[in-house]
C-alpha positions in Angstrom: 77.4 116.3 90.4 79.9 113.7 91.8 78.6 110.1 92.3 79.4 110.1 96.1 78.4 107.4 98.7 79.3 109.6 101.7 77.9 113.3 102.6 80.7 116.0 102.5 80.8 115.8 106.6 82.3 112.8 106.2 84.8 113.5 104.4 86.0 116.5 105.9 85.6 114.0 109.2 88.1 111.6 107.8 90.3 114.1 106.4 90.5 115.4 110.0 91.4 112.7 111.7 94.1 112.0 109.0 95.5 115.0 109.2 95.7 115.0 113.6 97.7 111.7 112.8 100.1 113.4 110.7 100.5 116.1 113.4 100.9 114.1 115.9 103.9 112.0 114.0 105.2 115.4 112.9 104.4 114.6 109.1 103.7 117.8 107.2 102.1 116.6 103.7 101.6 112.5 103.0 101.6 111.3 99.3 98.7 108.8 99.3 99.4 106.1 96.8 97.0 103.3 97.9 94.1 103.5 96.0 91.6 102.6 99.0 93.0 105.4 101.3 92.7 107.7 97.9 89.1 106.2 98.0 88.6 106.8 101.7 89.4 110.6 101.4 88.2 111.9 98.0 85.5 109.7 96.6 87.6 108.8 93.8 87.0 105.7 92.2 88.5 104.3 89.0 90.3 101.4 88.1 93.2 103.6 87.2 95.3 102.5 89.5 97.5 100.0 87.4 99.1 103.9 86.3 101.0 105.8 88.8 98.7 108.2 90.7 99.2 110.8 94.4 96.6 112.3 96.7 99.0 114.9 98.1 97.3 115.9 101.7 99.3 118.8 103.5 98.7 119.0 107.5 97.8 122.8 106.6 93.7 123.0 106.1 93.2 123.3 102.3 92.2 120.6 99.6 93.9 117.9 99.0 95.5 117.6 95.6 94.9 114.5 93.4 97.1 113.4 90.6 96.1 110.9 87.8 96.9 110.2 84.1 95.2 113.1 82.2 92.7 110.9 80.7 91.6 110.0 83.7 91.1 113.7 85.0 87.3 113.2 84.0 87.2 110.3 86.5 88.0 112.0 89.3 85.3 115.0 88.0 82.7 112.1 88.1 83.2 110.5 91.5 85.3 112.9 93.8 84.5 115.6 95.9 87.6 117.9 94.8 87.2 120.8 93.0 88.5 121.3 89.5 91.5 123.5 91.1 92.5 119.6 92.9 92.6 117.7 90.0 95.5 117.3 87.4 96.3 115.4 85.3 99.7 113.9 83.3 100.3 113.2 80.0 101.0 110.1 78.4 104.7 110.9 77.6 104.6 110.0 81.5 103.5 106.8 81.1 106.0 103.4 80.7 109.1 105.7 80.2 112.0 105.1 82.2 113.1 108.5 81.5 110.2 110.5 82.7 108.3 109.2 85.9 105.4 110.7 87.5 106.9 110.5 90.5 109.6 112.9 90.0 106.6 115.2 88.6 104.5 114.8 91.6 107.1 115.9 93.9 107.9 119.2 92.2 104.5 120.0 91.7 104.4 119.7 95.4 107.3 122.2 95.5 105.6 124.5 92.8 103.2 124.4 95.7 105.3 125.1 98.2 105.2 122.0 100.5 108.4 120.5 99.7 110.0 121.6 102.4 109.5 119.7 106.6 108.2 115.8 106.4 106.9 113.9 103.7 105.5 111.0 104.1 105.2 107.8 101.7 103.1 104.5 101.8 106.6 102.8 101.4 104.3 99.0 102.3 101.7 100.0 99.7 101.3 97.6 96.6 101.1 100.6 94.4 104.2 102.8 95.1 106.8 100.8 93.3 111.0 101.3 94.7 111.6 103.0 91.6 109.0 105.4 92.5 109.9 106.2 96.1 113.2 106.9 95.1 112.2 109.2 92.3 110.1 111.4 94.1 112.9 111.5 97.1 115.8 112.9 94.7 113.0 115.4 93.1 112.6 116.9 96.8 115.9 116.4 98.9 114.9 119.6 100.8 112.5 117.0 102.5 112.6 114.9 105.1 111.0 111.3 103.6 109.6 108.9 105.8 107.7 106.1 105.9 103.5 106.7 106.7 102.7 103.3 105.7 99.4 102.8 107.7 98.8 106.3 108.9 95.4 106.4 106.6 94.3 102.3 107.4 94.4 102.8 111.3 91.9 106.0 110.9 90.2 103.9 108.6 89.7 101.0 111.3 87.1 102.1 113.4 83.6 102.7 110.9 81.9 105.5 110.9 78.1 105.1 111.2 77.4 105.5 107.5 80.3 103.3 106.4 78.4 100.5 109.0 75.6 100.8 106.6 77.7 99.8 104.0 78.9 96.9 105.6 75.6 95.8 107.0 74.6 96.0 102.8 77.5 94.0 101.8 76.8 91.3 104.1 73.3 90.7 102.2 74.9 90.7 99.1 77.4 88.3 101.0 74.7 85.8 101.9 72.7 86.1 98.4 76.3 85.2 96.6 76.8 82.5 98.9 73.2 81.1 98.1 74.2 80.9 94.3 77.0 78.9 95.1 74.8 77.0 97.0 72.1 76.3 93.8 74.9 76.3 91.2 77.8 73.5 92.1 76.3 70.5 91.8 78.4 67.1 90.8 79.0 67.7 86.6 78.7 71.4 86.4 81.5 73.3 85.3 83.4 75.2 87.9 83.6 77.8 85.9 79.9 78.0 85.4 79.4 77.8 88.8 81.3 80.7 89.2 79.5 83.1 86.7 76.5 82.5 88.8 78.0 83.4 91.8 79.7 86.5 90.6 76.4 87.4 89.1 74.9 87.6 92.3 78.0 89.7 93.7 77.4 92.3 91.2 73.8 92.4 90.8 73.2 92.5 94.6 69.4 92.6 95.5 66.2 94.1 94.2 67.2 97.4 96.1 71.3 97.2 96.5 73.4 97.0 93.5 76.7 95.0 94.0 79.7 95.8 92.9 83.1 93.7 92.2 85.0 92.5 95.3 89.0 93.4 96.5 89.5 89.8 95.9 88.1 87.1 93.6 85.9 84.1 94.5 88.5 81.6 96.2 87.1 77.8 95.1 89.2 74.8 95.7 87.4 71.7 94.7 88.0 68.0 95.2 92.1 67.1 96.1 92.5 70.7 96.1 90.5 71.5 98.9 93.5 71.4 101.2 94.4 75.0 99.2 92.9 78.2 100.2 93.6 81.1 97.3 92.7 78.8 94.3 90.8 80.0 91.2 88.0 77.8 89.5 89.3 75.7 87.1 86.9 74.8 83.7 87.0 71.2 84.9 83.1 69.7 86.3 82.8 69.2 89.9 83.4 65.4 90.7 80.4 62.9 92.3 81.9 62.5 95.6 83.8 65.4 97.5 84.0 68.6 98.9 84.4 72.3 98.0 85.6 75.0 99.9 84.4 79.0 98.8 85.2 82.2 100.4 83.5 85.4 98.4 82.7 88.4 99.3 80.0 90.9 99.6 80.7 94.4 98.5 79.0 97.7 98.5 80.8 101.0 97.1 84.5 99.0 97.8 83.3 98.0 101.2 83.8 94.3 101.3 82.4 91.5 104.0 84.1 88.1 103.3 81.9 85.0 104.2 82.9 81.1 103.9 81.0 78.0 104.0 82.0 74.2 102.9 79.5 72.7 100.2 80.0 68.6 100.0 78.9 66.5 97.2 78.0 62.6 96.7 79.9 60.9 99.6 82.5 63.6 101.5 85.7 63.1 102.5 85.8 60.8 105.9 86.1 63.3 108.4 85.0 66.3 107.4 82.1 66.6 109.7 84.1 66.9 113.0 86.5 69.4 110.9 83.8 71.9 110.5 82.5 70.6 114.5 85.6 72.1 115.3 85.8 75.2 113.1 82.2 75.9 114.0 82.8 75.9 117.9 86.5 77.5 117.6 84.6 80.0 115.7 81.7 80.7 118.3 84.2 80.9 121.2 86.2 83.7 119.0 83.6 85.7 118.3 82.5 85.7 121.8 85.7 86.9 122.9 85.8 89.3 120.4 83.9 92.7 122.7 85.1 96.0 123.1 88.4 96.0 125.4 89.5 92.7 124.0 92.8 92.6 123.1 93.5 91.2 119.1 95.5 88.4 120.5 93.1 86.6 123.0 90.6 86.7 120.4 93.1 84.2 118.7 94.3 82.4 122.0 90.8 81.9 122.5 90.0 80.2 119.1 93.1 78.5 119.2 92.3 76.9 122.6 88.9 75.8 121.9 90.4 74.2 118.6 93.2 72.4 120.2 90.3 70.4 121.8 89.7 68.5 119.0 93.5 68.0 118.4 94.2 70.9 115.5 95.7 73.7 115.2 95.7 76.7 112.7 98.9 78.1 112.0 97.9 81.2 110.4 95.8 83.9 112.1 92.2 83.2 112.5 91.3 86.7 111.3 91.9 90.4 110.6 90.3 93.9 110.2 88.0 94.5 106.7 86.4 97.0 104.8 87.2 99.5 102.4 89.6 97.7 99.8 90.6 97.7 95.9 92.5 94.8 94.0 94.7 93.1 95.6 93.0 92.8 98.9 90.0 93.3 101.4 92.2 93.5 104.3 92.7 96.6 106.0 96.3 95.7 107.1 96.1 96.7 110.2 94.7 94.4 113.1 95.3 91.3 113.1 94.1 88.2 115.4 97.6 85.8 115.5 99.7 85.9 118.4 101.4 89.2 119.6 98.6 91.8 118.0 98.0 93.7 121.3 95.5 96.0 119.2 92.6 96.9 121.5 89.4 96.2 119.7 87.2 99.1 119.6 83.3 99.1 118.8 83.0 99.5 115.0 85.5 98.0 114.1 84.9 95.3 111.3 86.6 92.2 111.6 86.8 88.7 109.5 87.0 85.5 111.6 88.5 83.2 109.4 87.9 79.3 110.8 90.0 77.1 108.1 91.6 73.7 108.0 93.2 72.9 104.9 94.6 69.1 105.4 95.0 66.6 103.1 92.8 64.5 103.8 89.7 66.8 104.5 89.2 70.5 104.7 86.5 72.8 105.5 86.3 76.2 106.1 83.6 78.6 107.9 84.1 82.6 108.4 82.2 85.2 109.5 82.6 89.4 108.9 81.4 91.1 112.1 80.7 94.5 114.1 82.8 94.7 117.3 80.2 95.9 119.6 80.3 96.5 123.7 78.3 93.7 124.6 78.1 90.6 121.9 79.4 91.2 118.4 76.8 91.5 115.1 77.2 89.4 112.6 76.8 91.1 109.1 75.8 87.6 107.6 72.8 85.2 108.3 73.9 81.7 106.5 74.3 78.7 108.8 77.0 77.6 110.1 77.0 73.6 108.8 78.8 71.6 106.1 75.8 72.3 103.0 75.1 68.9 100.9 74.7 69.9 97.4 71.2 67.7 96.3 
């Protein structure tokens, strides 16, 4: 039996809802290439995805069809719902050769099928479905009509189903038990990069009755004069006697990921830095209370931004976006966003991460929570506190 972490009805509701969104664009079959959405309908999961793989999904009500490199045909038999008859798998001579792309396979299989004919859509935004690969399966099938379904499967994925809530509500323990390692492992003199097999050792083994697993996105730690950076790896340099040290991990259960971000300070920190996170912490609180059912995505943001201009900063990026399901490169859903001009309605399960950062030169700090857009206040799917933490 198939290592699942969702029943079959849940599936077949997902696949549902996919499929009225392709009706209602007038899309006939989709060719799923992100390996999240592939996730999100079928159970599959493999880190496979580095080779060129499809989940073909035809409007019509049958099984979806799910491509990988034969080897990894055994894979799909071990964590997807498909039957045998769904699976198939290409052979190496497919693999690295300019002269024979899976691609250009995929698409007449789909005609061997007989679906090649009406609208096809393509992730042409995902990070997996390369130019080369768009354009070979177009010239295999120009019968079709190709257009771009970049998003169709992330805005049904948007709004949580119960069980996936449960998921999320998991990975924010794990969350909080990987941010209480960093918390007992960077300490003035220890290695960053000891300090980080500590904290990832926490992300994976979760707790005594949730097992982790690896998150969309590494550990982001930016120590000492690179605080002022946000997407830094750990270096395998010790953490200096005076300073600070910004870390945004995540909590993951089953690829569902809640991101959480705190501000550790050693010795004597940066002059400042205390009415930075003042400001994050109450820019932050004011967000999240504007952040209810009905709210639009952008006065989530204007709020945030207002409450921060009190203090005389600004953030130029957006102060957040929608999260969950993800595989490598990202935990972002792609889809809402809280910046100006997102005129998304939020809707109650959705799952959101508030991101409160300032990254200046002379101090930074930065504070985020992953929540549960509710009707009434949101929940928070983390428990740490929201303060500057002195390392002892």
């Amino acid at each position: 039996m198939p290592d699942l972490a969702f029943t079959q009805g849940e599936f077949d509701r997902r696949l549902a809802a996919v499929r009225a969104d392709m009706a209602a664009r007038g899309i006939d079959t989709i060719a799923i290439s992100v390996p999240e959405n592939i996730y999100y309908l079928s159970g599959y999961s493999a880190h496979s995805f580095y080779s060129h793989q499809v989940l073909l999904v035809s409007v019509a009500e049958h099984d979806p069809l799910l491509i990988v490199r034969a080897m990894d045909v055994r894979c799909a038999v071990h964590t997807s719902w498909l039957p045998a008859e769904s699976l198939m798998g290409y052979d190496d001579s497919y693999v690295d050769n300019p002269d024979r792309h899976p691609w250009a396979l995929f698409a007449r299989t789909l005609r061997e099928r007989g679906f090649a004919t009406g609208r096809i859509g393509l992730e042409l935004e995902g990070y997996w479905l390369s130019p080369k690969a768009a354009a070979e399966f177009t010239a295999a099938v120009p019968e079709s009509e190709i257009v771009d379904a970049t998003g169709l499967v992330n805005w049904v994925r948007t709004v949580k189903s119960g069980p996936e809530l449960v998921l999320m509500r998991e990975a924010g323990m794990i969350a909080d038990k990987a941010m209480r390692a960093a918390y007992e492992a960077i300490r003035p003199g220890v290695r960053e990069c000891d300090a980080m097999s500590h904290i990832v050792a926490a992300q994976i083994a979760g707790t005594d009755t949730i097992s982790g697993h690896f998150p969309s996105e590494p550990v982001f730690l930016a120590a000492g004069e690179r605080a002022d950076a946000p997407h830094l790896y750990w270096r395998p340099s010790p953490f200096a006697a005076n300073g600070s040290v910004n870390v945004e991990l995540g909590g993951v259960r089953a690829h569902y990921n809640v991101g959480l971000s705190r501000t550790i300070t050693l010795g004597a920190p940066p002059a400042g830095i205390e009415r930075l996170m003042d400001a994050n912490r109450e820019a932050l609180a004011t967000g999240l209370d504007y952040a209810v059912a009905g709210a639009l995505a952008e006065d989530v943001e204007a709020a945030f931004r207002e409450r921060l201009a009190r203090y005389g900063y600004d953030k130029p990026s957006r102060v957040g976006y929608s999260i969950g399901v993800g595989m490598a490169p990202t935990w972002i859903d792609r889809t809402v966003s809280l910046r100006p001009g997102d005129k998304t309605m939020l809707r109650e399960g959705m799952t959101l991460h508030l991101m409160a950062g300032l990254w200046r030169e002379e101090a930074s700090c930065v504070l985020s929570e992953t929540f549960i857009v509710r009707d009434g206040p949101p929940e928070i799917l983390t428990a740490m506190p929201r303060d500057l933490h002195r390392a002892s």
